[in-house]
Each structure stands twice: as structure tokens, then as C-alpha cells.
C-alpha positions in Angstrom: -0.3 19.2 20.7 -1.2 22.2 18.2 1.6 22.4 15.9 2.6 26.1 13.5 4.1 27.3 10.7 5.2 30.6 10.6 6.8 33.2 7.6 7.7 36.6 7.5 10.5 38.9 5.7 12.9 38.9 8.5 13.9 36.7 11.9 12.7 39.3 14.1 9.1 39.9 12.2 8.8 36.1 12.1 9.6 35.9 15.6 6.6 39.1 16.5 4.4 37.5 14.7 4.4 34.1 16.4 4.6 36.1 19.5 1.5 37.9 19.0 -0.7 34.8 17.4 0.4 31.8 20.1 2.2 33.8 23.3 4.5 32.9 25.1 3.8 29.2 24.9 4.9 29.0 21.7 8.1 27.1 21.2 10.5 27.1 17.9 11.4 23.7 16.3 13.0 24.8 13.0 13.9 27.6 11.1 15.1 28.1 7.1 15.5 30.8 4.9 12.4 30.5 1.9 11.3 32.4 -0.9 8.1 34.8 -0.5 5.4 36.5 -2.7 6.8 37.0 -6.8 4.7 35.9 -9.6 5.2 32.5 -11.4 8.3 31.9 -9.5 9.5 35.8 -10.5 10.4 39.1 -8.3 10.1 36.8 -5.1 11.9 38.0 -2.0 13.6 35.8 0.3 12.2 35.6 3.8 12.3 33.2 7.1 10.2 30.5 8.1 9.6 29.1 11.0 8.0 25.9 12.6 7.0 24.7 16.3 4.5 24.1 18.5 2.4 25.2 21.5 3.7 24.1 24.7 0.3 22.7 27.4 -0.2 24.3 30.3 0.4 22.3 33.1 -2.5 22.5 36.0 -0.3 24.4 38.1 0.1 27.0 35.3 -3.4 27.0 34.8 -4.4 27.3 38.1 -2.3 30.3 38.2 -3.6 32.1 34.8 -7.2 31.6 36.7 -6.1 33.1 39.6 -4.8 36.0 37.5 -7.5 36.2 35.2 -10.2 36.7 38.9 -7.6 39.2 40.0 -7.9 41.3 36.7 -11.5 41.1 36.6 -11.9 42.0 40.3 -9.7 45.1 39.6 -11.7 46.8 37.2 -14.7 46.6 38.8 -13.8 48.1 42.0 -16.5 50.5 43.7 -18.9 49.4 40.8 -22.4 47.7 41.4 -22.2 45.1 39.2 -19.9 43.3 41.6 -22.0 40.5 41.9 -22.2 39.8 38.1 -18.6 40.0 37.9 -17.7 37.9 40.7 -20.4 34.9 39.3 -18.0 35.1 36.1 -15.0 34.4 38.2 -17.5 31.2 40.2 -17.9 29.9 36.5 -13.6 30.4 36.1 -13.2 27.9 39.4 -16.1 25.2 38.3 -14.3 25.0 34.8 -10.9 25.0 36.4 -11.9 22.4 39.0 -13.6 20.3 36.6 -10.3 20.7 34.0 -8.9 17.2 33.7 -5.6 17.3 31.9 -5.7 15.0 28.1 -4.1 11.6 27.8 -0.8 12.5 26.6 0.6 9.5 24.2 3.8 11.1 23.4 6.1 10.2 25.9 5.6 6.5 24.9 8.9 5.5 23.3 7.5 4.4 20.0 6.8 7.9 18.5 10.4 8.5 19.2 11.4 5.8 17.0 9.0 6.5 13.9 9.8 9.9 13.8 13.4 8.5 14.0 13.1 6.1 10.8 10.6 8.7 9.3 13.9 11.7 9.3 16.2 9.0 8.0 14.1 8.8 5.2 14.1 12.5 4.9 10.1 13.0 4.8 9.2 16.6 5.9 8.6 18.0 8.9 4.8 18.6 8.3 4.2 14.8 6.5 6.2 14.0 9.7 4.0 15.3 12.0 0.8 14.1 10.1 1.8 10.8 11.0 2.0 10.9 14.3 -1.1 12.7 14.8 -2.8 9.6 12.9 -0.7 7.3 15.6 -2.5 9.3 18.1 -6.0 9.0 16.8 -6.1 5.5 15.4 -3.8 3.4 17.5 -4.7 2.5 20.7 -2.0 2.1 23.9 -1.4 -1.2 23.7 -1.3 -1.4 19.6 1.7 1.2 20.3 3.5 -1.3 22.5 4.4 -3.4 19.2 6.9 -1.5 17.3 7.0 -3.7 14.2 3.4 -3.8 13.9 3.2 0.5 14.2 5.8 0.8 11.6 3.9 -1.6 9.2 0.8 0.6 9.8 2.7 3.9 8.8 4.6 2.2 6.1 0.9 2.0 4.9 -0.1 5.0 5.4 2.3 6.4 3.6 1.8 4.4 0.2 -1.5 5.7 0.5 -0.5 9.4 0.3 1.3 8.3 -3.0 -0.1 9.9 -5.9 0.4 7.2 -8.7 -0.9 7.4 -12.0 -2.8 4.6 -13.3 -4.8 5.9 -16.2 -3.0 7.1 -19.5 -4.8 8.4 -22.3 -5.9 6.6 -25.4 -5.9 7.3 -29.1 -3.6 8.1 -31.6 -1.4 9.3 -31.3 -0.6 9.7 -27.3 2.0 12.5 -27.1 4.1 12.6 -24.5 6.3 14.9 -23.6 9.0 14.8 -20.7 10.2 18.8 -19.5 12.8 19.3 -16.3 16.1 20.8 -15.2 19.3 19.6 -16.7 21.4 16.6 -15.7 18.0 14.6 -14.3 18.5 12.1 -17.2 15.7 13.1 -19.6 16.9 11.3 -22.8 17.9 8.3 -21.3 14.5 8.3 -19.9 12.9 9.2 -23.9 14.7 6.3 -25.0 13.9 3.8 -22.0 10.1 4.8 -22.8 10.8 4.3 -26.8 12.3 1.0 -25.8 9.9 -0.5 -23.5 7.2 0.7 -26.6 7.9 0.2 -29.6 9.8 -3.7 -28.6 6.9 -4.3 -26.2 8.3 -5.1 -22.9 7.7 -4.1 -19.4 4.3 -4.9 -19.9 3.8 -2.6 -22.4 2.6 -4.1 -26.1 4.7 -3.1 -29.2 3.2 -0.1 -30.6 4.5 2.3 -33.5 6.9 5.1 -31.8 8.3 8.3 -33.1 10.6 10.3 -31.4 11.1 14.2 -31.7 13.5 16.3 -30.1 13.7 20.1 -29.4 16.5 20.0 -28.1 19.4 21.8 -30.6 21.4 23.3 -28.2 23.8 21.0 -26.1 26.7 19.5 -27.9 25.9 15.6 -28.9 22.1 15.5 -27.5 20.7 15.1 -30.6 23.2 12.7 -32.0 22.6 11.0 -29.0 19.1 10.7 -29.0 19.5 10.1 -33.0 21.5 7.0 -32.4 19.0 5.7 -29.8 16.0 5.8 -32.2 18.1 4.2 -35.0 19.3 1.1 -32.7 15.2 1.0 -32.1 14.4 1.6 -36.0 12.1 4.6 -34.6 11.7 7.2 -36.9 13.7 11.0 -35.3 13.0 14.4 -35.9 15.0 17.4 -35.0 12.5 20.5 -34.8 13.3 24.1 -34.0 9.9 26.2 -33.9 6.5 26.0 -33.0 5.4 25.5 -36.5 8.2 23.0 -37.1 6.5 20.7 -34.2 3.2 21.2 -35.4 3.7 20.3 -39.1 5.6 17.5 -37.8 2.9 16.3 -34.9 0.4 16.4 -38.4 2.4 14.1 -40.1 2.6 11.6 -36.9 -1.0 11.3 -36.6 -0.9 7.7 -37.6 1.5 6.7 -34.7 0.3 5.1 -31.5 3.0 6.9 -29.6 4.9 10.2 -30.0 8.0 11.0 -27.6 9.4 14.5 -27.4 12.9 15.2 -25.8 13.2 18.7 -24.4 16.4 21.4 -23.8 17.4 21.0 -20.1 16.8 24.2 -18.5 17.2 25.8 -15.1 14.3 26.5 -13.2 15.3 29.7 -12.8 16.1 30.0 -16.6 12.3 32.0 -16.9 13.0 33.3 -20.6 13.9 30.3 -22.3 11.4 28.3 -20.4 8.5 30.2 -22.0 10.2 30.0 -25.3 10.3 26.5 -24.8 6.6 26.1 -23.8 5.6 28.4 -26.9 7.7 25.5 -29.2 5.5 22.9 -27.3 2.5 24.7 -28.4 2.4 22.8 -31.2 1.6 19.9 -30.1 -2.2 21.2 -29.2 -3.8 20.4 -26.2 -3.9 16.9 -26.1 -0.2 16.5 -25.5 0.4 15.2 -22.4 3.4 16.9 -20.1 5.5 14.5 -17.5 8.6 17.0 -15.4 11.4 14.0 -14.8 13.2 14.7 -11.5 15.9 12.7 -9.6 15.4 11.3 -6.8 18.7 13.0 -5.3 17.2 16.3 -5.1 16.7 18.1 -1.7 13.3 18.9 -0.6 13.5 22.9 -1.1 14.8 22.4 -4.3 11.9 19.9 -5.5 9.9 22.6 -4.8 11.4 25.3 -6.2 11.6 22.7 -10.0 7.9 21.6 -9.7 6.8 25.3 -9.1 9.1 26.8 -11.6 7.7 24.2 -14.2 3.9 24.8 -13.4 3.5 26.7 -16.3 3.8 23.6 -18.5 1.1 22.0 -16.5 2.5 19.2 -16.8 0.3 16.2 -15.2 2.9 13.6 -13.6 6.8 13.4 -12.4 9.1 10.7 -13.9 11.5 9.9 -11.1 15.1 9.5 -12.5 18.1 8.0 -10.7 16.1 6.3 -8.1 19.6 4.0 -7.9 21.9 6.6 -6.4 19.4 7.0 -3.9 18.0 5.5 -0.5 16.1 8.3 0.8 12.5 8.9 -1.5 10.9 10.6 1.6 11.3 13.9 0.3 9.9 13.3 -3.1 6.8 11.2 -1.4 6.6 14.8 0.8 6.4 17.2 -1.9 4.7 15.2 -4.4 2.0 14.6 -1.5 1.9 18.3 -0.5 1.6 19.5 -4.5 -1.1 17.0 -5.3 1.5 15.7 -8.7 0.7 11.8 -9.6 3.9 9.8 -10.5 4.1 8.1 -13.6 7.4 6.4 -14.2 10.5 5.2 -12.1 14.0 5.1 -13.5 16.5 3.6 -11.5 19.7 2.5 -13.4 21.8 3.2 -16.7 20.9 0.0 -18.9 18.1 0.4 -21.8 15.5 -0.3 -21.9 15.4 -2.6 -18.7 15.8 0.2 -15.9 12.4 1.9 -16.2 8.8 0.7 -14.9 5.2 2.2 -14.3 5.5 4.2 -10.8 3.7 1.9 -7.5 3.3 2.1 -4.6 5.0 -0.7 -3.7 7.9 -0.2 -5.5 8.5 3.2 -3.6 7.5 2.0 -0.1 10.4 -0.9 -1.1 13.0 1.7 -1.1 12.0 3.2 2.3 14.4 2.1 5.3 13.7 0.9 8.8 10.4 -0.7 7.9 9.4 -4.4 7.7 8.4 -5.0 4.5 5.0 -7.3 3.9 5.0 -7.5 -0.3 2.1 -9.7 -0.1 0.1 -7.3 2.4 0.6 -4.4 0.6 -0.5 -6.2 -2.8 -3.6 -7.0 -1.3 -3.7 -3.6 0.5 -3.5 -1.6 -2.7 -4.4 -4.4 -5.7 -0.6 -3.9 -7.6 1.7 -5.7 -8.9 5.4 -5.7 -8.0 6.7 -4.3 -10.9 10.3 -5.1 -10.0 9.9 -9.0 -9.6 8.0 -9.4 -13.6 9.5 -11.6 -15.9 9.2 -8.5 -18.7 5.8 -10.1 -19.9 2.2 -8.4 -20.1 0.8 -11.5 -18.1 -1.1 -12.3 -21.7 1.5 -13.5 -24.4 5.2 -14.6 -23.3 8.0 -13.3 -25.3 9.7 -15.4 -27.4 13.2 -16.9 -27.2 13.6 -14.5 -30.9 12.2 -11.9 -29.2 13.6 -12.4 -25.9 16.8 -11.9 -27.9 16.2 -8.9 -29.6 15.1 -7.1 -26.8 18.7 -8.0 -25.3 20.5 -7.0 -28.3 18.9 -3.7 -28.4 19.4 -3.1 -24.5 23.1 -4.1 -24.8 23.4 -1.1 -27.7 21.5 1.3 -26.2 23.2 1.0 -22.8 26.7 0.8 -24.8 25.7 4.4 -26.5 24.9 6.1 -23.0 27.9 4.9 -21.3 29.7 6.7 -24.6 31.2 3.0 -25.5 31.7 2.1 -29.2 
């Protein structure tokens, strides 16, 4: 089944248009309002778009539409001597018609009803959706189809494999990292989760010398917050206003393995003081590298309206936030898929440092709903490890009982700071 996607200014155009591409066997699945043209996210207009499919003829239809088609021709070429000619066209219309054998349908079998069922209530797209099925239809064969479990395993596959995780981070001192996106999405919490999990060594991660820097001067208490996070961890904090602030200071971090810059929460729509922002993270050169955090709560048009909106940064992977208040992730696997972004860290709770880990695949396919879950297959499937059953070791030197204890301490503080306790 040939499946479209449709946008114009208005319902009416939309609805022309589709007419004059597909015909009248062109049937309307969905329809929502989307913005068109602008540049960079500006002066766009809003405008409709639509999505469906084209409907197959049935043999009696077709038979008709050849009947028609001889008529036509027959027409036209009345009183004229290339009758013959003509009429051997209309011989070859009959031989393709009678030789027309209609295609193996597969989806009226019952399990494409329930996949696209537990795919919705995971709230993938339409088009990842659809992708899906199409693969069913090539690579599964009719009686593979007849074990429901087994099909849902496959696509539960499928999709960790169009999850874009990022599994090389660059080396050298120092690595700057810098963490942009919309207010509310949790980005200091997530600075001082990363600062945490760094500078004590945990979550795999070896103890390496942190500094944090903030930009952020504007909302009441962020800095003091973010200023009490860094002295629980005995990180060194700077406040910086101006590009040349952030570049004196980046000069006098070069000795650090790891550099951490907190951002102002902006709206996505906020275009002025995003490009004032971007000219302050100037000064960081070009080795900085840019992660947009995002919460896992946002709806899919909005995810695409942030991650376009903050394409100027070019930022290079999405730190999921929030991932707790959530069940449904098939709208970030969607967009992230369809935008070609890798995902680099996953926050799911309040406590820190212990609610943060390296993005997997199998950590996101273990949020997804209505799927048997296989750890062990899809360890061997995609050579990871499941993050959220370590220990909090590297796999190479087991923390101490003193250490073990200090990285408590710390959590318990940090965690009592966010929640505004004293």
C-alpha cells in the first residue's frame, strides 16, 4: 500500500493538491495544522498537513478503467486509418489485464492490528509507524506473523536499531561540554548529575578534575543553586557574563579534564536572546562540544519545533531529562530517528548524582510497553550493557566502602539542595 504526506497553506489547497497528484483513490488518514517555509525557525506561516494512502483497485475496478481507457481511445480515432494501430494498443490493454493477478495482501492478518496498536500507545509517529509494518511485510513470512510474541520481539528490535546512541566522546583536555535547551527540562540538575558522576568517579565514569561554569545570571537562585552544587562536590564555579568572560575563563581551565557549562533556559521561540546566548558560547572555540537536554514529556510537534529552533548551536546529542514522569519515549525515538540526533545521556529521577547514565539502547527499549522484554537477547543483539542493573563500578576497580560512603554523602546533599531542603 503506497502511503503520502501532503502540505499546503490551507485545507482546501492541501486537499487539490492530493487530488491532482493520487486521484480519487487517495484516502485521508490524518490531518494537523504545521508550520511552513521561514528561515531558521523565523517568518514561518502556518499551514495544513495531511497524511493517507492510496486505496488498490479491485479487479472489478480495474477491469472497468480498461474498458474505459479502449473506449477513449476508440473515440478519438474515429474515421482515421490508423485504426488498426490503435486497436492493437487496446489488444495489449486486455493481455495485461488478463494476465493482472492481484498482490498477496498481508494486512488483514490480525497481527498488524495489534503492533500498530502497542506501537500508538507508545506514541511513535505515524511515518516510524508505518516503516514498521512495511518491514513486517517484507521480512516476515505468514506463518512467522502467526506468533505475536515473537513479531513484537522482532520490532522491539528493530526499533533499538533506529536509536541513535552516542558511544564515542572526545578526548583531551579539557572536554567541554556544554548542555543548551528550553526552560523547566532540568538542565542544572543534569550539570550537577554529570559533575557528580565525574569528578567522584561513579557510573562507570573515572574521577577526573571538573569545573563548572555557568551563563546563566538571569533567573532568581540558579546560580546559587548551581553554586551550592559545585561546593558540596569541591568543584571549582564560575559565573561569566560575555563572550570574552568565557573565553578568558575556558584559558585558565585548560588544565582540567572536564569543563561543564550551565546555560539560561530560553524558549525556542526566544530567537534574540538565543543568538546572544550562542555569541557568549563563542568563547569556548570550536572544540566545545553542544548536548540540547529535553524531557521526555514533550509532545512530538513540539520536539520538533526545540530541536529545530536550537540547530543553530549545532549541538551534536540530546540529554533526555525526566525520563521518570514518563512511559511513552516513542516520540522522542521518532524524532530523534527522523532528525538523525545521537542520544548521549538519560536522566530519570531527582536524586544526585545516582539518576543519570550513558544513553542505550536497552535502557530505552526497557521503557517501551506491550513488548516482551529478552535483556539477554538484546545484549547480545547490540554488545551493551544494562546500564540500569550496575553496581556503580567501571567493571576495573570496585569502590571502596570510604568511597562508597562519600559518594552517598554527597548524593544525600545534592539531592537535599534540589528538593530546596536545608
Amino acid at each position: 500500500m503506497q502511503y503520502f504526506t501532503e502540505q499546503a497553506p490551507s485545507h482546501h489547497e492541501v486537499l487539490e493538491k492530493i487530488r491532482r497528484k493520487y486521484g480519487e483513490r487517495a484516502k485521508i488518514l490524518t490531518h494537523r495544522t504545521v508550520r511552513l517555509g521561514g528561515f531558521m525557525g523565523m517568518f514561518s506561516k502556518e499551514g495544513v498537513e495531511m497524511t493517507g494512502y492510496i486505496a488498490q483497485e479491485t479487479p472489478s475496478k480495474q477491469k472497468a478503467r480498461v474498458q474505459e481507457e479502449k473506449q477513449k481511445i476508440l473515440d478519438s480515432v474515429k474515421g482515421d486509418k490508423t485504426l488498426q494501430k490503435v486497436l492493437e494498443e487496446v489488444q495489449s490493454l486486455k493481455q495485461q489485464f488478463e494476465s493482472y493477478t492481484p498482490p498477496k495482501v498481508q494486512e488483514d492478518h490480525s497481527v498488524f492490528s495489534e503492533v500498530t496498536e502497542v506501537l500508538s500507545q507508545n506514541e511513535f509517529s505515524f511515518h516510524f509507524i508505518q516503516n514498521l509494518l512495511e518491514r513486517l511485510r517484507q521480512e516476515l513470512s505468514y506463518e512467522q506473523l502467526n506468533d505475536t510474541e515473537y513479531v513484537l520481539s522482532q520490532v522491539l528490535e528493530w526499533i533499538g536499531e533506529c536509536v541513535p546512541v552516542k558511544e564515542t566522546y572526545r578526548e583531551g583536555k579539557p572536554r567541554i561540554l556544554i548542555l543548551v535547551g528550553p526552560t523547566g527540562v532540568g538542565k542544572t540538575t543534569t550539570i550537577a548529575k554529570l559533575a557528580a558522576i565525574h569528578s567522584l568517579g561513579s557510573k562507570g565514569e573515572r574521577s577526573k578534575d571538573v569545573r563548572i561554569i555557568t551563563i546563566d545570571n538571569y533567573r532568581i537562585g540558579a546560580k546559587q543553586q548551581i553554586r551550592t552544587y559545585a561546593e558540596i562536590l569541591q568543584v571549582p564555579f564560575t559565573s561569566v557574563e560575555s563572550f570574552q568572560d568565557l573565553q578568558n575563563q575556558i584559558a585558565l581551565d585548560q588544565d582540567a579534564d572536564l569543563v561543564l557549562i550551565d546555560t539560561i533556559g530560553k524558549s525556542p521561540k526566544d530567537y534574540m536572546n538565543l543568538a546572544k546566548m550562542r555569541e557568549i558560547l563563542d568563547g569556548c572555540g570550536g572544540k566545545a562540544e553542544i548536548h540540547l537536554a529535553v524531557s521526555a514529556t514533550t509532545k512530538v510537534s513540539d520536539l520538533k519545533e526545540i530541536m529545530q529552533q536550537f540547530e543553530p548551536f549545532n549541538y551534536e546529542a540530546v540529554v533526555l531529562t525526566k525520563l521518570d514522569e514518563t512511559m511513552r519515549i516513542g516520540n522522542l525515538i521518532s524524532v530523534l530517528n527522523e532528525r538523525g540526533k545521537q542520544l548521549s545521556y538519560v536522566a530519570d529521577g531527582q536524586r544526585v548524582p545516582e539518576d543519570i547514565q550513558r544513553a542505550t539502547r536497552i535502557r530505552m527499549l526497557k521503557t517501551l510497553e506491550g513488548f516482551p522484554i529478552h535483556v539477554d537477547r538484546l545484549k547480545q543483539k547490540f554488545g551493551e550493557v544494562d546500564h540500569s542493573e550496575e553496581d556503580g563500578t567501571d567493571g576495573n576497580d570496585a569502590v571502596t566502602p570510604a568511597e562508597q560512603e562519600q559518594l552517598y554523602r554527597v548524593g544525600k546533599e545534592m539531592t537535599k539542595t534540589k528538593r530546596g531542603e536545608k
